[in-house]
Structures are given as structure tokens and as C-alpha cells.
mmCIF file of the N, C-alpha and C atoms, coordinates in Angstrom:
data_MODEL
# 
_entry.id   MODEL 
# 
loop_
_atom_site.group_PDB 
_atom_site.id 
_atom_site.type_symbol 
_atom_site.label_atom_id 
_atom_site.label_alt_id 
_atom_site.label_comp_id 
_atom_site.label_asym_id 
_atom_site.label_entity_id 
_atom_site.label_seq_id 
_atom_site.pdbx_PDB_ins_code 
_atom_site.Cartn_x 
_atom_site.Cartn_y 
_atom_site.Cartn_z 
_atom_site.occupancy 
_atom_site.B_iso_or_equiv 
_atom_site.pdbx_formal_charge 
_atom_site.auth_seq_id 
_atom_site.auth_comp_id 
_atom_site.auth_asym_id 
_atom_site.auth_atom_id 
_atom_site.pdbx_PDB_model_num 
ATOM 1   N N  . UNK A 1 1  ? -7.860 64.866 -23.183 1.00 0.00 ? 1  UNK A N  1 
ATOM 2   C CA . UNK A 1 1  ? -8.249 64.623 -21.796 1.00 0.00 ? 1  UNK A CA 1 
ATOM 3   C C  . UNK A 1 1  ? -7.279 65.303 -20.821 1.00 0.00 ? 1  UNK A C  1 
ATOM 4   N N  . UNK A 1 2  ? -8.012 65.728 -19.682 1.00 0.00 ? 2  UNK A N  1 
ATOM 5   C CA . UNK A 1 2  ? -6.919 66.282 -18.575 1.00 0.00 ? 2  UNK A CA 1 
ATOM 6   C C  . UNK A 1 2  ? -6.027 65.689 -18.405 1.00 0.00 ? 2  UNK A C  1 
ATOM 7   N N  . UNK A 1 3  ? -5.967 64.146 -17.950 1.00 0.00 ? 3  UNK A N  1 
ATOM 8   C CA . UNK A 1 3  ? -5.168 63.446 -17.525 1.00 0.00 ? 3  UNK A CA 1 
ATOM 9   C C  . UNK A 1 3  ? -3.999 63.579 -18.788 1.00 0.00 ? 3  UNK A C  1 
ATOM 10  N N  . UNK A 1 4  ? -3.899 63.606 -19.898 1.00 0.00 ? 4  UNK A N  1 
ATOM 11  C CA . UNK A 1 4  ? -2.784 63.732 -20.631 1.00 0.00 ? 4  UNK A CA 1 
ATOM 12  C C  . UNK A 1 4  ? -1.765 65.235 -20.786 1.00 0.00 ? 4  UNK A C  1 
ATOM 13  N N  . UNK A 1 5  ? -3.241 66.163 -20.724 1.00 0.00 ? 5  UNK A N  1 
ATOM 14  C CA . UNK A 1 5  ? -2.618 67.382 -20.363 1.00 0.00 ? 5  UNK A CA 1 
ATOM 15  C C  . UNK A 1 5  ? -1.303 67.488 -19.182 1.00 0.00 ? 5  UNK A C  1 
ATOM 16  N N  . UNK A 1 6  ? -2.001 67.364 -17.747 1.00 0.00 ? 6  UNK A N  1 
ATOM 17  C CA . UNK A 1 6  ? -1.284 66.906 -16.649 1.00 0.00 ? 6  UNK A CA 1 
ATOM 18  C C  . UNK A 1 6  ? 0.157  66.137 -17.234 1.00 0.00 ? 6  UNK A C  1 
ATOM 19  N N  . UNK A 1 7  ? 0.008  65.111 -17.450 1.00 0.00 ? 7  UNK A N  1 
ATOM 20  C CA . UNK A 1 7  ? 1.440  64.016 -18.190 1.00 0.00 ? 7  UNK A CA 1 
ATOM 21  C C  . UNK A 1 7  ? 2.215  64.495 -18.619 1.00 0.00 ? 7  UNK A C  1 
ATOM 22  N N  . UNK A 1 8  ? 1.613  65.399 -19.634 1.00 0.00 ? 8  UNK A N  1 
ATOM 23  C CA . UNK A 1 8  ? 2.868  66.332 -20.739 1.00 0.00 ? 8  UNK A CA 1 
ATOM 24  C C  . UNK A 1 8  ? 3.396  67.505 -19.733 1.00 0.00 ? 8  UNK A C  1 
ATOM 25  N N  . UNK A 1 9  ? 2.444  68.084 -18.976 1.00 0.00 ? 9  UNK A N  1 
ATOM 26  C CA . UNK A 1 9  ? 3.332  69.169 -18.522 1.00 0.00 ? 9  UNK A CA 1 
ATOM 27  C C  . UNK A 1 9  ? 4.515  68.630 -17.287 1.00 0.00 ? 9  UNK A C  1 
ATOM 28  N N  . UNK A 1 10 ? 4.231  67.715 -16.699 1.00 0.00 ? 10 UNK A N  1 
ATOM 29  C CA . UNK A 1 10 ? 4.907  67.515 -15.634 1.00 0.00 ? 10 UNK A CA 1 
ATOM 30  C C  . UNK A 1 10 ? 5.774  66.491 -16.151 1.00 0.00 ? 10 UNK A C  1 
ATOM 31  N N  . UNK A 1 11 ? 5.659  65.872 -17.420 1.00 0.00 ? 11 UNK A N  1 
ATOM 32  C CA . UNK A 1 11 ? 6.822  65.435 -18.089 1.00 0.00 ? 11 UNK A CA 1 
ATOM 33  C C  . UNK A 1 11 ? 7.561  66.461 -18.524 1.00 0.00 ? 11 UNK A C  1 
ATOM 34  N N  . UNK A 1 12 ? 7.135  67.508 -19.119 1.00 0.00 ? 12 UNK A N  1 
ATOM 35  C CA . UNK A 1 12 ? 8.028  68.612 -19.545 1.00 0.00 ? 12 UNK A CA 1 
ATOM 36  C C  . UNK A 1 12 ? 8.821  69.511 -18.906 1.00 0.00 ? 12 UNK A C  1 
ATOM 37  N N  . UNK A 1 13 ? 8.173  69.405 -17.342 1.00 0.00 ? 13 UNK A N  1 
ATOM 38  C CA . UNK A 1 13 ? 9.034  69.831 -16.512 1.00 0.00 ? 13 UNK A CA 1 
ATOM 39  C C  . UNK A 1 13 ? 10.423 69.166 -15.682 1.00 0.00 ? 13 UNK A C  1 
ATOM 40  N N  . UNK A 1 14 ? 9.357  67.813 -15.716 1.00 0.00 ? 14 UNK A N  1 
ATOM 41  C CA . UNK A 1 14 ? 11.254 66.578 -15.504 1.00 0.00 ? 14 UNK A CA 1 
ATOM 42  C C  . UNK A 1 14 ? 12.299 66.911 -16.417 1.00 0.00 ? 14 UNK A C  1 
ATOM 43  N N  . UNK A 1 15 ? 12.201 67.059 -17.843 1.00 0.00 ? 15 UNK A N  1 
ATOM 44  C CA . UNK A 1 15 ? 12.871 67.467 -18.588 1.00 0.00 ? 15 UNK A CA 1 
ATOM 45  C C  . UNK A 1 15 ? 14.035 68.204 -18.407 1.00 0.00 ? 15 UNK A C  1 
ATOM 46  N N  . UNK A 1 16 ? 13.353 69.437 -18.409 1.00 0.00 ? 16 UNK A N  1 
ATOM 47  C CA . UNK A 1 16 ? 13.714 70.696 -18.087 1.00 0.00 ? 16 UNK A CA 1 
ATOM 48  C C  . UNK A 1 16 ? 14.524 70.603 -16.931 1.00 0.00 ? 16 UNK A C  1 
ATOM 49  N N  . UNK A 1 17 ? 14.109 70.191 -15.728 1.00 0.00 ? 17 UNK A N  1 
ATOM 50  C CA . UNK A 1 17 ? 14.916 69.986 -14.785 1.00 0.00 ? 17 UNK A CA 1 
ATOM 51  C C  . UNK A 1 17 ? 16.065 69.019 -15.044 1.00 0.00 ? 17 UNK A C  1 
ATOM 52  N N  . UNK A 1 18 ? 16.419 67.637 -15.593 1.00 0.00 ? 18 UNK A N  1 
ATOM 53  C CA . UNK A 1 18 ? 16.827 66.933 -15.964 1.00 0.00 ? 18 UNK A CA 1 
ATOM 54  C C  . UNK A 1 18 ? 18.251 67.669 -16.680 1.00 0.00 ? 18 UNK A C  1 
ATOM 55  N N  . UNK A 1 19 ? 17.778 68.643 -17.796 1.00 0.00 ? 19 UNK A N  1 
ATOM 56  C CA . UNK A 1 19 ? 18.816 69.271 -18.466 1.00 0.00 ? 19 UNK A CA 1 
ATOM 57  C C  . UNK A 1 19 ? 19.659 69.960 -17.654 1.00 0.00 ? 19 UNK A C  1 
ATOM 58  N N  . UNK A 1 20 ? 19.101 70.569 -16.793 1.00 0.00 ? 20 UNK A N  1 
ATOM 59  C CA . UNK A 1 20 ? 19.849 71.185 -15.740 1.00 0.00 ? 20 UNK A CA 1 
ATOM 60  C C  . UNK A 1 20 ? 20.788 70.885 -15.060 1.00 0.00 ? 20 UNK A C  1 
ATOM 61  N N  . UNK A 1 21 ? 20.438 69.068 -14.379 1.00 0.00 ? 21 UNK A N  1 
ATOM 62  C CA . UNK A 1 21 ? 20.897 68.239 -13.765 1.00 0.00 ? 21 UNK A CA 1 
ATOM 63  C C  . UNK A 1 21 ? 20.853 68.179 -12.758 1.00 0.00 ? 21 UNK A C  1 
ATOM 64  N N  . UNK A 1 22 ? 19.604 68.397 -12.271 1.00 0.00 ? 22 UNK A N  1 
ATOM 65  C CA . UNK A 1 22 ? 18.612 68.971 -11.294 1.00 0.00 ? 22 UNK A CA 1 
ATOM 66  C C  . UNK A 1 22 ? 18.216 67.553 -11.151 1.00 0.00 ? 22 UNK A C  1 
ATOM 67  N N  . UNK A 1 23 ? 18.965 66.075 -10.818 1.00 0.00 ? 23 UNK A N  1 
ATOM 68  C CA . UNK A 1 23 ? 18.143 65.190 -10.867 1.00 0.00 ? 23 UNK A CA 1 
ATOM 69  C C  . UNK A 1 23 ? 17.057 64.585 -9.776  1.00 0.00 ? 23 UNK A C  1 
ATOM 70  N N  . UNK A 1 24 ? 17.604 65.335 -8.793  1.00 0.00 ? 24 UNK A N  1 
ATOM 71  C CA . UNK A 1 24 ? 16.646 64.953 -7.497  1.00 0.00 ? 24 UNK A CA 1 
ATOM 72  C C  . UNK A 1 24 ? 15.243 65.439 -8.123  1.00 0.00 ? 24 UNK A C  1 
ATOM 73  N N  . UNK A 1 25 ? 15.104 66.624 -8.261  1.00 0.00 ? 25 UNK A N  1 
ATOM 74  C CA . UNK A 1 25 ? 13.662 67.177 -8.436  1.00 0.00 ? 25 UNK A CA 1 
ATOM 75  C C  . UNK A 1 25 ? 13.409 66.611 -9.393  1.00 0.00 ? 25 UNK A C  1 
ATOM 76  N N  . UNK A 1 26 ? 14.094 66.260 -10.840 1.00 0.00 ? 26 UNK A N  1 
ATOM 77  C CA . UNK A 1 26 ? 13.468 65.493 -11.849 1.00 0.00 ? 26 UNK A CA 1 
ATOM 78  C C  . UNK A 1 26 ? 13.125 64.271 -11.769 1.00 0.00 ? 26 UNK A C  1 
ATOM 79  N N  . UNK A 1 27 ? 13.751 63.789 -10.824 1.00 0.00 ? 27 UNK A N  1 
ATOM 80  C CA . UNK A 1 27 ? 13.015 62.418 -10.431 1.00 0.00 ? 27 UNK A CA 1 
ATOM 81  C C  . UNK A 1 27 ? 11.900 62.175 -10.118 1.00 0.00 ? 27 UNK A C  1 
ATOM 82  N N  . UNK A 1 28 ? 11.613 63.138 -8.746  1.00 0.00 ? 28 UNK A N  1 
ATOM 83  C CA . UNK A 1 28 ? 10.345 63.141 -8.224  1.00 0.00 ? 28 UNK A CA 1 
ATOM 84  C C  . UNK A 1 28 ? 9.063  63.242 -9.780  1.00 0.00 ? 28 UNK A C  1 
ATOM 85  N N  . UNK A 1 29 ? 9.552  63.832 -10.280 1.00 0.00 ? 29 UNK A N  1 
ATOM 86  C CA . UNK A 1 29 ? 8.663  64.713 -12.068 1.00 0.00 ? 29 UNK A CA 1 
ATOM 87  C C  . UNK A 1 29 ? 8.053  63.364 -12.437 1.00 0.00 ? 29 UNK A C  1 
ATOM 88  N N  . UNK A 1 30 ? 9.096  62.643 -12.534 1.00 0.00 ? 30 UNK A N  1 
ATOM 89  C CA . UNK A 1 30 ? 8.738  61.487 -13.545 1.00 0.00 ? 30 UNK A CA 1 
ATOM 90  C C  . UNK A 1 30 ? 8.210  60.464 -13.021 1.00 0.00 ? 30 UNK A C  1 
ATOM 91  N N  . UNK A 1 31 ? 8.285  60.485 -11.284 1.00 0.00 ? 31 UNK A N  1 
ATOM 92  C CA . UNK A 1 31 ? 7.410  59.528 -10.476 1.00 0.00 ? 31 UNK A CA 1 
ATOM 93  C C  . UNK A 1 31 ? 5.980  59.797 -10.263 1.00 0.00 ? 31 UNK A C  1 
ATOM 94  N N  . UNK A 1 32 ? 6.075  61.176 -10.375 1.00 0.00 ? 32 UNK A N  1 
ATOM 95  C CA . UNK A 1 32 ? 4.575  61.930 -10.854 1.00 0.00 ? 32 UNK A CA 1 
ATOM 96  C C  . UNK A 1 32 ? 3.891  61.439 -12.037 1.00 0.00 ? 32 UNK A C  1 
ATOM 97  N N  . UNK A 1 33 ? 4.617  61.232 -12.714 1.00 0.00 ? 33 UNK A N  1 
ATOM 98  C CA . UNK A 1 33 ? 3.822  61.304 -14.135 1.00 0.00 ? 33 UNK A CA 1 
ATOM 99  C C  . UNK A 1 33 ? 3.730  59.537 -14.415 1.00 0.00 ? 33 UNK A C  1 
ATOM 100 N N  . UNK A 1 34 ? 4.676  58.725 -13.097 1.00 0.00 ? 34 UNK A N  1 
ATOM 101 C CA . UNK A 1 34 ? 3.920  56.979 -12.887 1.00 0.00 ? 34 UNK A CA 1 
ATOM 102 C C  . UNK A 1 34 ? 2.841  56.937 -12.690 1.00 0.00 ? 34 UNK A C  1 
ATOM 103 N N  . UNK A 1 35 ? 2.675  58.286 -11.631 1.00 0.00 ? 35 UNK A N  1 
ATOM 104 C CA . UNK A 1 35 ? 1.357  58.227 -10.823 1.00 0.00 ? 35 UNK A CA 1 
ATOM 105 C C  . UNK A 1 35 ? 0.343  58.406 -12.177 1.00 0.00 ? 35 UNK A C  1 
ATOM 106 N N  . UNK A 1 36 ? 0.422  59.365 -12.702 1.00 0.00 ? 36 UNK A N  1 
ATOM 107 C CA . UNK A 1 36 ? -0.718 59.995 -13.425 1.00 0.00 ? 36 UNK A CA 1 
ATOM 108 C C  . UNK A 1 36 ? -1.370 58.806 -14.783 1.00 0.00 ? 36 UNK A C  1 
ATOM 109 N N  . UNK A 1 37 ? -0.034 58.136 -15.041 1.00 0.00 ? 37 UNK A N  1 
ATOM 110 C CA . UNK A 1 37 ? 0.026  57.148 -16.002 1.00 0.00 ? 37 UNK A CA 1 
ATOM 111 C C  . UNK A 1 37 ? 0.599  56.151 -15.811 1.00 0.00 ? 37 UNK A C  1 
ATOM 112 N N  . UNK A 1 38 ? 0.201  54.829 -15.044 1.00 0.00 ? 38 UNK A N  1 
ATOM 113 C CA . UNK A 1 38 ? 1.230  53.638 -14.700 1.00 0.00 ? 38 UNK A CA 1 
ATOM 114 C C  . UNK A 1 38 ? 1.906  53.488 -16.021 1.00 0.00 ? 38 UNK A C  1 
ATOM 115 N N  . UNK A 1 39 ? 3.153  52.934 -15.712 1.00 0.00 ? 39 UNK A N  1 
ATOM 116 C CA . UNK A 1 39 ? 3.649  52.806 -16.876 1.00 0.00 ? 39 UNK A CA 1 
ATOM 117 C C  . UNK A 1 39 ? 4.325  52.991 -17.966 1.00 0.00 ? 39 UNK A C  1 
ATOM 118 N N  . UNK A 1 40 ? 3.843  54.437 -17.833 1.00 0.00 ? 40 UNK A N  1 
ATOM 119 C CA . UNK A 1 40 ? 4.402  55.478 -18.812 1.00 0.00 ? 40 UNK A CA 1 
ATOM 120 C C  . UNK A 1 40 ? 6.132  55.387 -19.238 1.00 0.00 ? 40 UNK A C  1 
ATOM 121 N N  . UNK A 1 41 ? 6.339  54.847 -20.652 1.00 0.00 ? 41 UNK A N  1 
ATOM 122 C CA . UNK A 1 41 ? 7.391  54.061 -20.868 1.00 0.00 ? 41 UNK A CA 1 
ATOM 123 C C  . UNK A 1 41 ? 8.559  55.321 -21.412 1.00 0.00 ? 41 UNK A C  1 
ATOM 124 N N  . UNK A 1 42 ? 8.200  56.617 -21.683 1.00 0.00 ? 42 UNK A N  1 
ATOM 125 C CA . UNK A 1 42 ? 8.977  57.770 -21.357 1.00 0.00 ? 42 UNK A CA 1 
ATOM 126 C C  . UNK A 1 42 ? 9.723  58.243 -19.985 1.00 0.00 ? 42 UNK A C  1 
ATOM 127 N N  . UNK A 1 43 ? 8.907  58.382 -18.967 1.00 0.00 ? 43 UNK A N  1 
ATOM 128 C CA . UNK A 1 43 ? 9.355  58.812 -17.242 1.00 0.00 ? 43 UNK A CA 1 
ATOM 129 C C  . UNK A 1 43 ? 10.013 58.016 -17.240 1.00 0.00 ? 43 UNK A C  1 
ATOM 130 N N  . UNK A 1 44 ? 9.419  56.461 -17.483 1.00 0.00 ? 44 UNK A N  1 
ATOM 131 C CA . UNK A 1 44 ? 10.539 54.872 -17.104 1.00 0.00 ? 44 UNK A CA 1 
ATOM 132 C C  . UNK A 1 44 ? 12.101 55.504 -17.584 1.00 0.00 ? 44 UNK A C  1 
ATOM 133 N N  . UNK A 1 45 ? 12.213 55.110 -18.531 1.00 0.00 ? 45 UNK A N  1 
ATOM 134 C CA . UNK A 1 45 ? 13.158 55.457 -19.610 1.00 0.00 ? 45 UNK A CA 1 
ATOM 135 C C  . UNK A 1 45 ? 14.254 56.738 -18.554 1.00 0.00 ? 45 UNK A C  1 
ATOM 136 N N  . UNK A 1 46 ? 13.604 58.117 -18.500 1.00 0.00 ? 46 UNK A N  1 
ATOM 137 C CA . UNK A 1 46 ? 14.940 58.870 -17.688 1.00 0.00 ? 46 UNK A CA 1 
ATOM 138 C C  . UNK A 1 46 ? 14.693 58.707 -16.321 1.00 0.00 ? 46 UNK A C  1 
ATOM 139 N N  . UNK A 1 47 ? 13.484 57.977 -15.487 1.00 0.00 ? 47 UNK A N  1 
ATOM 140 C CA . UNK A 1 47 ? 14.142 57.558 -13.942 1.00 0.00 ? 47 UNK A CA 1 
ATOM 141 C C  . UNK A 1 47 ? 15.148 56.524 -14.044 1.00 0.00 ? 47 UNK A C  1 
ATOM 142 N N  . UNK A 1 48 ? 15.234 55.752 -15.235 1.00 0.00 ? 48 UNK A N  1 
ATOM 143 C CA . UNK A 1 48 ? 16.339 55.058 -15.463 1.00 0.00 ? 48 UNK A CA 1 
ATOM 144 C C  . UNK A 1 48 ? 17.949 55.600 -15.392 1.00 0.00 ? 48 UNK A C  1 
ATOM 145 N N  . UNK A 1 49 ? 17.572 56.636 -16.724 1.00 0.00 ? 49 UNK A N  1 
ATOM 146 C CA . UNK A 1 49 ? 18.824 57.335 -16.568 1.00 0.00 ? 49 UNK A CA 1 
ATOM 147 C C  . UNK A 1 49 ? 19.586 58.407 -15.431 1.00 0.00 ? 49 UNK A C  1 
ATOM 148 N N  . UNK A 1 50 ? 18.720 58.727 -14.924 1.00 0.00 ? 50 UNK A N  1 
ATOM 149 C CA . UNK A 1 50 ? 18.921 59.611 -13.182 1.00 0.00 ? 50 UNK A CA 1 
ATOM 150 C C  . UNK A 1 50 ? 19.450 58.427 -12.691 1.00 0.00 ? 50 UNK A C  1 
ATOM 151 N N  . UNK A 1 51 ? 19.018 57.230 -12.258 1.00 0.00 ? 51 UNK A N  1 
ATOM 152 C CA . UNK A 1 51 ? 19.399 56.544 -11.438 1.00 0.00 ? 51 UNK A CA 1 
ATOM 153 C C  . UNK A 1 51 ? 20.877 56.122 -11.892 1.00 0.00 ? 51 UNK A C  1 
ATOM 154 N N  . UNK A 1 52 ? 21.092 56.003 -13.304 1.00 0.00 ? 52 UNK A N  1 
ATOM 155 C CA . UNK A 1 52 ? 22.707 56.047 -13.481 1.00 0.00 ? 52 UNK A CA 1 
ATOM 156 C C  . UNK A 1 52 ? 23.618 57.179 -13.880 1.00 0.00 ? 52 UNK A C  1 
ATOM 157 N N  . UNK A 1 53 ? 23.283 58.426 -13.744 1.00 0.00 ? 53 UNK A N  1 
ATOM 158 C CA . UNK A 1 53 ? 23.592 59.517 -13.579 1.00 0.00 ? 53 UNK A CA 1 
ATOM 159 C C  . UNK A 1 53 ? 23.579 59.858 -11.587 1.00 0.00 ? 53 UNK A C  1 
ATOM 160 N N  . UNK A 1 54 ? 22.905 59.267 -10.983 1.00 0.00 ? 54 UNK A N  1 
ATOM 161 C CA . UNK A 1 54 ? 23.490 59.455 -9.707  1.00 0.00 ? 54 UNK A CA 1 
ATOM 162 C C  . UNK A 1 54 ? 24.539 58.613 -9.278  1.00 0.00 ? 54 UNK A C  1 
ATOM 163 N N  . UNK A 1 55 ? 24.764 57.548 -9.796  1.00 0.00 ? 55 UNK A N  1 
ATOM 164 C CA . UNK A 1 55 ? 26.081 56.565 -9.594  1.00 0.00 ? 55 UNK A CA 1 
ATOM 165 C C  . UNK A 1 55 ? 27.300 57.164 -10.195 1.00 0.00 ? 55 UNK A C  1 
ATOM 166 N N  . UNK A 1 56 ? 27.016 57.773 -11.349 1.00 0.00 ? 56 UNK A N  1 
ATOM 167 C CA . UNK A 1 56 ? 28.057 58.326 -11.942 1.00 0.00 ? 56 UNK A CA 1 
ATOM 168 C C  . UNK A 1 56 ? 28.146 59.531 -12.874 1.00 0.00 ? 56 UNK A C  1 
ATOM 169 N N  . UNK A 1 57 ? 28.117 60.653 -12.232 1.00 0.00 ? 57 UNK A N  1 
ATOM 170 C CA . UNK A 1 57 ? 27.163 61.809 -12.725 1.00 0.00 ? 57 UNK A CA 1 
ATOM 171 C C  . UNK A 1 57 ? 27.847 62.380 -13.814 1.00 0.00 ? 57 UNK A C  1 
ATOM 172 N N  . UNK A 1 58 ? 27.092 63.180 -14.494 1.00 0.00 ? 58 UNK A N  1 
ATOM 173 C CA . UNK A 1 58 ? 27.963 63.586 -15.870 1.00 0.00 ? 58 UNK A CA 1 
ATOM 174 C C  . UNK A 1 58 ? 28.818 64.346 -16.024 1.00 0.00 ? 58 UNK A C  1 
ATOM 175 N N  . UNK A 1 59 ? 29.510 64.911 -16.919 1.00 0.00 ? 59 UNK A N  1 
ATOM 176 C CA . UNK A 1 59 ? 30.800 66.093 -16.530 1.00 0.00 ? 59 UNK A CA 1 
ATOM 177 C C  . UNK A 1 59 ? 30.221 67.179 -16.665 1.00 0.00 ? 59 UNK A C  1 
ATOM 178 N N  . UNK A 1 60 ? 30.859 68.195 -16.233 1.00 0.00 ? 60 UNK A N  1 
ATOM 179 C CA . UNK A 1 60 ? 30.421 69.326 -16.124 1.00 0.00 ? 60 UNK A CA 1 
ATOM 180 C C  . UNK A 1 60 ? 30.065 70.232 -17.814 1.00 0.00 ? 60 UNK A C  1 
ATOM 181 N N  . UNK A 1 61 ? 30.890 69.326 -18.568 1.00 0.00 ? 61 UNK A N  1 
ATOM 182 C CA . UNK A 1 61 ? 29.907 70.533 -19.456 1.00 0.00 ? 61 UNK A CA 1 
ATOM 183 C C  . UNK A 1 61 ? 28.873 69.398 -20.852 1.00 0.00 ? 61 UNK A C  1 
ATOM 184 N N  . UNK A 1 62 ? 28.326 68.395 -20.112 1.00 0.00 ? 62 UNK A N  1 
ATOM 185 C CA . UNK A 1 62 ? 27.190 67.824 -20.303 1.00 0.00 ? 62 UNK A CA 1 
ATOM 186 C C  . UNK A 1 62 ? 26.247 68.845 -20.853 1.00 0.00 ? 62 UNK A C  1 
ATOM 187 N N  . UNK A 1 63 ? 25.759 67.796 -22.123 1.00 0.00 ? 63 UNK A N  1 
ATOM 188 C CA . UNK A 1 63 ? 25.109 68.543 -22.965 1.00 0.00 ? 63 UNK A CA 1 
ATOM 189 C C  . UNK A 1 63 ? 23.850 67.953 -22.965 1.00 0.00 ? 63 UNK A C  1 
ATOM 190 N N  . UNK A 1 64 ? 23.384 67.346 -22.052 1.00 0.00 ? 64 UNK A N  1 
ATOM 191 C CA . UNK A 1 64 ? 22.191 66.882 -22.214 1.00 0.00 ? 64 UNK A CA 1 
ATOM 192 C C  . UNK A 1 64 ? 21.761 65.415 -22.350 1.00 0.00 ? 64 UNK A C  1 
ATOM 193 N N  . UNK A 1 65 ? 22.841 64.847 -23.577 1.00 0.00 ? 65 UNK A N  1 
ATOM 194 C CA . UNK A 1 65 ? 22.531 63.526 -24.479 1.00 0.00 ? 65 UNK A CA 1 
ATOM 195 C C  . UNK A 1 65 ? 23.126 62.645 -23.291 1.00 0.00 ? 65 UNK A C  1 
ATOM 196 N N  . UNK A 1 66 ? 22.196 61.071 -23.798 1.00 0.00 ? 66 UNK A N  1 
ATOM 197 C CA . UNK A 1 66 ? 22.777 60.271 -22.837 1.00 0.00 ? 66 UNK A CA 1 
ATOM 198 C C  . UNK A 1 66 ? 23.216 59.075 -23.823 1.00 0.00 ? 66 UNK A C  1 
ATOM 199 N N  . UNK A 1 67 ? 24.612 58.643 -23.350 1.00 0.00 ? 67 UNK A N  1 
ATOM 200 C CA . UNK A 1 67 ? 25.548 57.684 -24.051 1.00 0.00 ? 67 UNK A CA 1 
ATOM 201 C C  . UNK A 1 67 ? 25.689 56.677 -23.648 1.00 0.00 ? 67 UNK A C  1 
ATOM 202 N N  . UNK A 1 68 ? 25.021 55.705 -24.610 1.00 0.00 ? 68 UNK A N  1 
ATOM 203 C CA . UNK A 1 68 ? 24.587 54.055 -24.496 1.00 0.00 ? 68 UNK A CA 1 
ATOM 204 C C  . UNK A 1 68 ? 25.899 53.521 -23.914 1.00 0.00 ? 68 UNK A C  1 
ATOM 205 N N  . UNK A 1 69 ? 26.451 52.798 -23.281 1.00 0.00 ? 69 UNK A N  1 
ATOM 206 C CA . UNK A 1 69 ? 27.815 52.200 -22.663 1.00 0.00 ? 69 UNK A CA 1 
ATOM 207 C C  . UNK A 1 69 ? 27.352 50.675 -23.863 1.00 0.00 ? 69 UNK A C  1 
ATOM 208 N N  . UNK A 1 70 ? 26.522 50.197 -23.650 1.00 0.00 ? 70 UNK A N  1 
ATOM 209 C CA . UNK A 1 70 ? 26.139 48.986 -24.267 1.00 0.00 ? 70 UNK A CA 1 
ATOM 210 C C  . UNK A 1 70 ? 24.950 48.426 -25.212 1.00 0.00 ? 70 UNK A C  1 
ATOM 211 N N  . UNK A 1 71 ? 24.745 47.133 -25.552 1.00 0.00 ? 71 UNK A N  1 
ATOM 212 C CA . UNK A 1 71 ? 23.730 47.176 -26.903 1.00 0.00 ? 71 UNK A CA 1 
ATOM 213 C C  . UNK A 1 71 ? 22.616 46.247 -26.284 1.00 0.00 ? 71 UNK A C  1 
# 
């Protein structure tokens, strides 16, 4: 279906941006892809992590991975 098409790409582009650390624009990505899919328990998941990557952003030679502080 379109609607999943749509999901994946504009999830794949939060991504992408995300790696970058591009988190403003990747944010917006993954609020897109609320829209397209309430719910969607992937976007949830890294608007999560943006939001604690803007409190305390990663070092500069961040590799991507994100490191659980807790269980």
C-alpha cells in the first residue's frame, strides 16, 4: 500500500538525517511518519532519542549508536 511506501521512505530519511545529527530536520521526519501512521512505535522510539540528544548532544565523533544510561 502507498501509505507504507510513504512511512518507509520518510522514515528512511529521518534516519539518514539523524546519522548526521541533523536532529532538527529529523525530527520533523519522524513526526511525519506519526502523521502517516499514529503510533508508529519506530519514529516514537528516535523522537525519543533526539529529544535526549538535544539535552545532551553527542560527541563529536558519534557513531551513530545510542547508549542505554539505564534498564
Amino acid at each position: 500500500p502507498q501509505m507504507l511506501i510513504d512511512l518507509i521512505k520518510k522514515f528512511e530519511e529521518g534516519r539518514s538525517l539523524y546519522l548526521k545529527k541533523s536532529f532538527d530536520q529529523a525530527y520533523e521526519c519522524f513526526v511525519a511518519c506519526q502523521k502517516i501512521k499514529q503510533n508508529d512505535g519506530p519514529s516514537q522510539l528516535y523522537l525519543e532519542r533526539i529529544a535526549k540528544y538535544k539535552e545532551n548532544p553527542p560527541s563529536k565523533d558519534w557513531d551513530g549508536v545510542f547508549t542505554f544510561t539505564h534498564k
